[in-house]
C-alpha positions in Angstrom: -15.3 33.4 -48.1 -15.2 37.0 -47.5 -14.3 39.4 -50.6 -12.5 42.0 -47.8 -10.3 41.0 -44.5 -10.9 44.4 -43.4 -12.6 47.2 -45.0 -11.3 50.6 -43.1 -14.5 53.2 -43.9 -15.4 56.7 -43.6 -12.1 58.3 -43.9 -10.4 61.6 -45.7 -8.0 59.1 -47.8 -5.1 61.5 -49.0 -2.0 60.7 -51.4 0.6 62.6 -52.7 -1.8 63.4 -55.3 -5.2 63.5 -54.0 -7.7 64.1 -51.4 -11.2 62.0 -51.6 -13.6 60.4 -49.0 -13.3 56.3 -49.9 -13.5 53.2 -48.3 -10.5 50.9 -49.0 -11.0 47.1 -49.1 -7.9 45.0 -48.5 -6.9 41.7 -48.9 -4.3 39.5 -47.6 -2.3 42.3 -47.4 -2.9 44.4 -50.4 -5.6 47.1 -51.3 -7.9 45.6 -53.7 -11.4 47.7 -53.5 -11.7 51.9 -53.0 -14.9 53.2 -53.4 -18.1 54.5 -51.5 -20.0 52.2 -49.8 -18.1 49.0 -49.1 -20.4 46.7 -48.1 -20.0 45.7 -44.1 -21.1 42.2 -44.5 -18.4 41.9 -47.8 -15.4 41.9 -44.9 -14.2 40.1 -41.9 -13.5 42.7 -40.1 -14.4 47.0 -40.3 -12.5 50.0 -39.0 -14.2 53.0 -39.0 -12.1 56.2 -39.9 -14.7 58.6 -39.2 -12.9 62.2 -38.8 -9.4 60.6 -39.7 -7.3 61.3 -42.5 -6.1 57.9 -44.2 -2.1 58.5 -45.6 0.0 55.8 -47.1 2.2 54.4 -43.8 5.4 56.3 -43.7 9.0 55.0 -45.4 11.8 56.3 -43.1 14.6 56.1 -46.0 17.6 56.9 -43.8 17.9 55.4 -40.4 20.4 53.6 -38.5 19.5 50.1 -36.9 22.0 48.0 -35.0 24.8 49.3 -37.3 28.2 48.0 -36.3 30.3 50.9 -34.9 34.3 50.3 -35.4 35.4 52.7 -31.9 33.8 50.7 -29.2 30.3 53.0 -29.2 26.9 50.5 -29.8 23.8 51.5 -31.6 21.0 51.6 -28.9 18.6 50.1 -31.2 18.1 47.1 -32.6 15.8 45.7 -35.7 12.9 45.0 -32.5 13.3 48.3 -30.9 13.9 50.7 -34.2 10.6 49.1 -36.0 8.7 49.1 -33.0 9.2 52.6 -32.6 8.7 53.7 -36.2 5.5 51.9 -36.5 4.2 53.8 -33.1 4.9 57.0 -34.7 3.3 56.0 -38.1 6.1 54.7 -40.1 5.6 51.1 -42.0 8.5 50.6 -43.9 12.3 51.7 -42.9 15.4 51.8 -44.8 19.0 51.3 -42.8 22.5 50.5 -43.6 24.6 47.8 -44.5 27.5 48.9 -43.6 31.0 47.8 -45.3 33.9 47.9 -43.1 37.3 48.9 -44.7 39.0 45.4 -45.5 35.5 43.7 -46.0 33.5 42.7 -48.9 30.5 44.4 -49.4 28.6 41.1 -49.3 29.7 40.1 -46.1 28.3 43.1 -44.8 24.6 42.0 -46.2 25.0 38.6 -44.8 25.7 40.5 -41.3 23.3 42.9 -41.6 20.6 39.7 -42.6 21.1 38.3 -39.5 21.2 41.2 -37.6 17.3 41.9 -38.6 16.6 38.1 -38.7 12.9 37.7 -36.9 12.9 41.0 -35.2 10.9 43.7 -37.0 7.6 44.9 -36.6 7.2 46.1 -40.4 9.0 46.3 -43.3 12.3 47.0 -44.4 14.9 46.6 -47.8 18.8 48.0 -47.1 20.7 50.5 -48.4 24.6 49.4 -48.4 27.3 51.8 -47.5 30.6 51.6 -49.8 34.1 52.5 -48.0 36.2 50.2 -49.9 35.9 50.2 -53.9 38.0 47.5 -54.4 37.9 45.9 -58.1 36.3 42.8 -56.8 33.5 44.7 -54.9 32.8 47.3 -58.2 32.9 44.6 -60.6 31.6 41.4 -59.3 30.1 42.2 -55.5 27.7 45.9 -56.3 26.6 44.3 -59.5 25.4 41.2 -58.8 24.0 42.9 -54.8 22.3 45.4 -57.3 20.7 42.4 -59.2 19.4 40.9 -56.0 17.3 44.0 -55.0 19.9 46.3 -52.9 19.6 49.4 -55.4 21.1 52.0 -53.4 23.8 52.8 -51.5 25.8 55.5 -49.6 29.3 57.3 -49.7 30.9 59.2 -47.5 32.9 62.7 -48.4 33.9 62.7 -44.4 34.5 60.4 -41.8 38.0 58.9 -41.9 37.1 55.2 -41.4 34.3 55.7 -44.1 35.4 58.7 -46.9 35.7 58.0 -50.5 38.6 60.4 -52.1 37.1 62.1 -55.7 38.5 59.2 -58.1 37.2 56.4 -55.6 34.0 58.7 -56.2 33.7 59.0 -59.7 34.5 55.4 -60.1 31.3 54.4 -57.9 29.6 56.7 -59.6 30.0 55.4 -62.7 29.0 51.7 -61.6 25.7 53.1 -60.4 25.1 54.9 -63.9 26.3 51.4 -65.7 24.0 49.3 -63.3 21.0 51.9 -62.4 21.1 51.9 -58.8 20.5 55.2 -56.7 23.8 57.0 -54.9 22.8 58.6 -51.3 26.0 61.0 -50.8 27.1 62.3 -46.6 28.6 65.4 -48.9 30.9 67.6 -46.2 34.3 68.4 -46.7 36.8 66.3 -44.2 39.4 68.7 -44.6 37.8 71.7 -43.9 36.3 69.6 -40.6 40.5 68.7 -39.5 41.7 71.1 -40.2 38.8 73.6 -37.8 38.9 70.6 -35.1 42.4 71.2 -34.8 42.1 74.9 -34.9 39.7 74.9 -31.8 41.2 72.2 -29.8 44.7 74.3 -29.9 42.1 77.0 -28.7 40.9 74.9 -25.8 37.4 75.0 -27.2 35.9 70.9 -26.9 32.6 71.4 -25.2 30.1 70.1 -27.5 29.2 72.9 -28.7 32.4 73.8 -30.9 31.2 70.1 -32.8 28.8 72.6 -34.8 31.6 75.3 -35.1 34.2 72.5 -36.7 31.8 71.5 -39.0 30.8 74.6 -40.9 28.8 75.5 -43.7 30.8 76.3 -45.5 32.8 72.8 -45.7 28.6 71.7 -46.5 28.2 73.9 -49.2 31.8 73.0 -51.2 31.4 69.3 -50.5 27.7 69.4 -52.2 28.6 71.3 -55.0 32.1 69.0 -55.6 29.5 65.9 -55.4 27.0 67.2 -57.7 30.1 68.3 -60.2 31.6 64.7 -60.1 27.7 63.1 -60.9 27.4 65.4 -63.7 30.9 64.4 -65.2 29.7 60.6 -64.9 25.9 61.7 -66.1 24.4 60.4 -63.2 21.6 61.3 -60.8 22.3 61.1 -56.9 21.0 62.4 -53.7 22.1 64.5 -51.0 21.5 63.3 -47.7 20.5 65.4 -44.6 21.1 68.4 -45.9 21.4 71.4 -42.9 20.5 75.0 -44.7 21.0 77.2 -47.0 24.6 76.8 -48.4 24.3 73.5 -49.7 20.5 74.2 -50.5 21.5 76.4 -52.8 23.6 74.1 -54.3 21.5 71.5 -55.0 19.0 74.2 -55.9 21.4 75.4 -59.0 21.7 71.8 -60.0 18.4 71.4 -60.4 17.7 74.6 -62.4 20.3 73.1 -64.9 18.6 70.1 -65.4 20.5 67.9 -63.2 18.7 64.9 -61.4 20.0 65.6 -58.5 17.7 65.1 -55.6 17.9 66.4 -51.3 17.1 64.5 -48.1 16.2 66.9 -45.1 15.8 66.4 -41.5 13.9 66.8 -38.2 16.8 68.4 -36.2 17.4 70.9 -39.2 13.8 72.0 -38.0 13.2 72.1 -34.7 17.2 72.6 -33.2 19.7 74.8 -33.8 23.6 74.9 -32.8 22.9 76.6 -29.8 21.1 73.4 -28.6 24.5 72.0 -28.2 25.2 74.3 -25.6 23.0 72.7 -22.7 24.7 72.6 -19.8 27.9 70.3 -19.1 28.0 67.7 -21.4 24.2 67.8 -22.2 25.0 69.2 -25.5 26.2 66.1 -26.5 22.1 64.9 -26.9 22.8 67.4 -30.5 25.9 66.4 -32.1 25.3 65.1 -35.8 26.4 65.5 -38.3 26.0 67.7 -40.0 25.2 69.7 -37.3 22.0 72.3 -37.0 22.7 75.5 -38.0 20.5 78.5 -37.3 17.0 80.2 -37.5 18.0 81.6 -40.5 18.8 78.1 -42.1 15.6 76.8 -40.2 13.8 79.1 -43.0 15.8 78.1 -45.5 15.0 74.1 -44.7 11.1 75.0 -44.6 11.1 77.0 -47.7 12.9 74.5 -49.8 10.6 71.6 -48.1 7.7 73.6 -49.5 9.6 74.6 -53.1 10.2 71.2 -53.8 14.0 71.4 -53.5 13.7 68.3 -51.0 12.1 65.3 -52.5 12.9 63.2 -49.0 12.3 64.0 -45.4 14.1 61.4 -43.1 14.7 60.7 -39.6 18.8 60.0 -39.8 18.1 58.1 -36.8 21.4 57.3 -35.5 21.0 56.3 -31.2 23.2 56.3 -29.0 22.3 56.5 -25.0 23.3 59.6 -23.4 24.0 57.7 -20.2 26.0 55.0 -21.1 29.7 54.3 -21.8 28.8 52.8 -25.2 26.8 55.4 -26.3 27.7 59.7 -25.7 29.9 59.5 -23.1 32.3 56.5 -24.9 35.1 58.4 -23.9 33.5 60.0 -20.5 31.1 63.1 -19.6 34.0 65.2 -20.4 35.3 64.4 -24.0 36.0 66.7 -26.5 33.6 67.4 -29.2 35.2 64.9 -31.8 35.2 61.8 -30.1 31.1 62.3 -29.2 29.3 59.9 -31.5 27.3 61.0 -34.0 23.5 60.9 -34.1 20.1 61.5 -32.4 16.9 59.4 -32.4 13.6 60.6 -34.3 12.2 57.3 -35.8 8.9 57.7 -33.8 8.7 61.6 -34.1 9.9 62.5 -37.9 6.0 62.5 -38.8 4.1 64.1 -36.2 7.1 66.8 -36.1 6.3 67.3 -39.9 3.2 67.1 -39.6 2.6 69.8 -36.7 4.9 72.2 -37.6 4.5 71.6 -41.5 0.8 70.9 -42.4 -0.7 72.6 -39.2 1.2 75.5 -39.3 0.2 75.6 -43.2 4.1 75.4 -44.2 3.2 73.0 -46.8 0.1 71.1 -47.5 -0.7 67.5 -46.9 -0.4 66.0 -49.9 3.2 67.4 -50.0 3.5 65.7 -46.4 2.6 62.7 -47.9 5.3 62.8 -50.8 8.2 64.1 -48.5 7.2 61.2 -45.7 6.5 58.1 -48.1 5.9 58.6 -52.3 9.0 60.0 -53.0 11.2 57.5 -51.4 9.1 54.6 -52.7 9.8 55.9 -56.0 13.8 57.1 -55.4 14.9 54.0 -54.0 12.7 51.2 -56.1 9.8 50.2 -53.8 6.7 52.0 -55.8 3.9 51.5 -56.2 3.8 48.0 -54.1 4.7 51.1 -51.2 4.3 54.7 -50.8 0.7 55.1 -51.9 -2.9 53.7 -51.6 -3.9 52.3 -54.8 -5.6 49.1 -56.3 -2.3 46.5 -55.7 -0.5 48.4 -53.5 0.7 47.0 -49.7 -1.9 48.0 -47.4 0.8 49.9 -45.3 -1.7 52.8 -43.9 -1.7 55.2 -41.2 -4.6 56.3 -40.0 -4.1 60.3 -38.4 -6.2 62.2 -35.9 -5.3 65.7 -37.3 -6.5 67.7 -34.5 -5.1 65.3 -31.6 -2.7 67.2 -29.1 0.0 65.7 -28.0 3.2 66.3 -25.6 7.0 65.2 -27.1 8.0 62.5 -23.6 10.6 60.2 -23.8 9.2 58.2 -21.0 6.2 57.6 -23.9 8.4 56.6 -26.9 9.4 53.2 -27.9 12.8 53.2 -29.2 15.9 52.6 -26.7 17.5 55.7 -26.0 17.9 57.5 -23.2 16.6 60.7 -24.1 15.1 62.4 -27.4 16.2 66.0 -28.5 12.3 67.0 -28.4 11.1 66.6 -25.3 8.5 69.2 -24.1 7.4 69.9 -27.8 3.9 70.3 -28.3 2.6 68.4 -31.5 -1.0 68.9 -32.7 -2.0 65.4 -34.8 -0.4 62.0 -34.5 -1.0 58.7 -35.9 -4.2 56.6 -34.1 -3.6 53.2 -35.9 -0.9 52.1 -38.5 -1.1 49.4 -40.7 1.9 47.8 -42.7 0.3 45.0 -45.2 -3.2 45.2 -43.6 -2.1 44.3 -40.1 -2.6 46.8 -37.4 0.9 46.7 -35.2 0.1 50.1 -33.6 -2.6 51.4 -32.0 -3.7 55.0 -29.9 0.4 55.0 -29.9 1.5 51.2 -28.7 2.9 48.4 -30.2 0.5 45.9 -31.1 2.4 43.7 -34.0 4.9 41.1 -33.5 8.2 41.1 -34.1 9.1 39.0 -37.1 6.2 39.9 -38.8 7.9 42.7 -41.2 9.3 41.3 -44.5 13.0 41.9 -46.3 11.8 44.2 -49.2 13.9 43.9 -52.3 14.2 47.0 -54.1 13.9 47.7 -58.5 16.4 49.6 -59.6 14.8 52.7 -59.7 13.3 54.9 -62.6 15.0 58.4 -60.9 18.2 56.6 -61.1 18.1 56.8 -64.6 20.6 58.8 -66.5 19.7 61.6 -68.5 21.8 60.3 -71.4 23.8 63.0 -72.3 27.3 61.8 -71.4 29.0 59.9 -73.8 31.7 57.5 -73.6 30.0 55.3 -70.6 
């Protein structure tokens, strides 16, 4: 018997830590052997990286897979078609929702969201759960005891009116996590702010989809972040703010940290690469851009990169949320003429989140690769409970691996992507460097940008409750 399955050789291996030439050794499924000069004849099989970089695969934390929907509108992908696309575009683990209806118990929602994923992924994946219902059964006996079983994170909505949390429901979730150690994602914009402007413009006649970024302002962003990052430091517990848009709420978080808090920020793709004015295509096309919460402006384009770079955002995720343009059960649920607030929410960026990053980030020397590498995979191993076994190369760690042509140019084409949407908010965007081969436990399941896994091969990851979910002690009285 062989000491190596595979031995992948001659490549620029970089972590969030490092850069060094190595050969890594793996077997079944796990890197067991870096170091120069691997013998050939020690492995069953060798790839050679010659002029590639070697990167831990990417973790998409924050993505939306075959997600029940409670107004009619369906997800476009599926646990097939979401993984297959992530692990095109370089990405070896992924993270969706369970989502809790209103009425339901949490672990009903699991058991749903279990079968939903049943057989069909390409690589692997562990859930976050969404909480919309507190109940004293689900705080006391359900989140405990899912917490126990490897769900350690979960998300809460400040918005949304099927899905929001008012500030006692808050604080009381809040201090469940701190009691049990799990990691709280929060959607942090104000929901009165975004009535209260929604009824404002559609009084105005204003419901093209463009007025969707106009209703949800800044401004709502920036009181709803800091009002989330007041109530965890009353509780004296860390959290994160998910797909944060600019500056207002950057700031926020920003202050936090300076005080010491453990309060931590996701960013996005589309608070990149679009701005609000995207969501003024012609006719109804603007509806491609509404999410929430919306992109801004240049100006808060700046502010996303420098704070990328500054280390304000420990996360960069997709938000994949899809829904076809083209189809009654996706943008135009309520026809090609609806106003603004009845457009679901979400675009698709599974496949693209790292070669966007990667192009306009490490190419255009916005931040450097190693930083690409924590942002893309390392930090969310570590936030949400799944390092080391993901989110580096190291001696024990899944052989989840990317291998990256860094000088490849490449064209942004829907017709070339693998999820199932209609359309991608990209298209025409020139990339320079892409993924050439990506491997999630040592199997390759994409290659020169195809599928070439099988679905049911990716594994249910169960997640540790986290060491930055860990109080900082202060509070007393918990």
């Amino acid at each position: 018997m062989k000491a190596f399955d595979l031995i992948i050789k001659n490549g620029l291996v970089i972590t969030a830590a490092d850069r060094y030439h190595a050969d890594i050794g793996i077997k079944d499924g796990t890197v067991v052997a870096l170091g120069q000069g691997l013998a050939d004849a020690d492995a069953e099989q060798i790839v050679d990286a010659d002029g590639l970089w070697v990167m831990p695969g990417g973790i998409d934390a924050h993505c939306h897979l075959d997600q029940p929907m409670g107004d009619g509108a369906v997800m476009a992908d599926d646990f097939y078609t979401g993984t297959r696309s992530a692990a095109c575009g370089g990405t070896t683990s992924v993270i969706p929702f369970a989502a809790q209806q209103k009425g339901q118990s949490l672990r009903a929602a699991v058991d749903d969201y279990h079968r939903r994923s049943d057989g069909k992924a390409f690589i692997d994946y562990a859930f976050h759960m969404i909480v919309t219902d507190p109940t004293e059964t689900v705080l006391k006996e359900e989140l405990p005891a899912l917490i126990d079983e490897g769900y350690s994170s979960f998300k809460i909505y400040m918005t949304y009116d099927d899905l929001k949390l008012n500030d006692r429901e808050i604080l009381n979730v809040l201090a469940l996590a701190r009691r049990e150690g799990a990691m709280v994602m929060i959607h942090a914009e104000n929901a009165d702010c975004i009535a209260y402007l929604t009824e404002l413009l559609e009084s105005c006649g204003k419901t093209d989809p463009y007025y969707h970024a106009e209703s949800h302002s800044a401004i709502g962003e920036r009181e709803a972040t800091h009002r989330a990052i007041s109530l965890a430091e009353l509780i004296d517990v860390p959290m994160l703010i998910v797909h944060v848009s600019g500056r207002e709420a950057i700031e926020q978080i920003r202050w936090a940290q300076s005080r010491g808090l453990r309060v931590y920020g996701e960013t996005c793709p589309q608070y990149l690469m679009l701005t609000a004015e995207d969501l003024k295509l012609d006719g109804f096309e603007g509806a491609k851009c509404v999410c929430s919460p919306p992109p801004r402006d240049e100006a808060s384009q700046e502010a996303v990169w420098q704070a990328l770079e500054s280390g304000v955002f420990q996360v960069f995720s997709s938000d994949h949320a899809p829904f076809r343009f083209d189809d009654p059960r996706g943008k135009k649920l309520h026809g090609d003429k609806a106003a603004f607030h009845h457009i679901p929410n979400g675009i698709p960026g599974l496949e693209t989140r790292l070669p966007i990053l990667f192009s306009e980030g490490v190419v255009k020397e916005r931040i450097d690769v190693t930083r690409f590498v924590a942002l893309t995979a390392t930090n969310a191993a570590k936030i949400y409970g799944l390092y080391p076994r993901k989110g580096t190369i190291a001696i024990g760690s899944d052989a989840d691996l990317v291998l990256w042509d860094a000088a490849r140019k490449s064209t942004v084409r829907n017709v070339d992507l693998h999820h199932d949407v209609d359309y991608t908010p990209y298209e025409g965007l020139e990339l320079t460097g892409s993924p050439v081969m990506t491997l999630c436990r040592g199997s390759v399941v994409s290659a020169q940008g195809e599928p070439t896994g099988q679905a049911g091969y990716g594994q249910f990851l169960k997640c540790e409750r986290p060491q930055p979910a860990r109080p900082r002690g202060f509070a007393k009285g918990f």
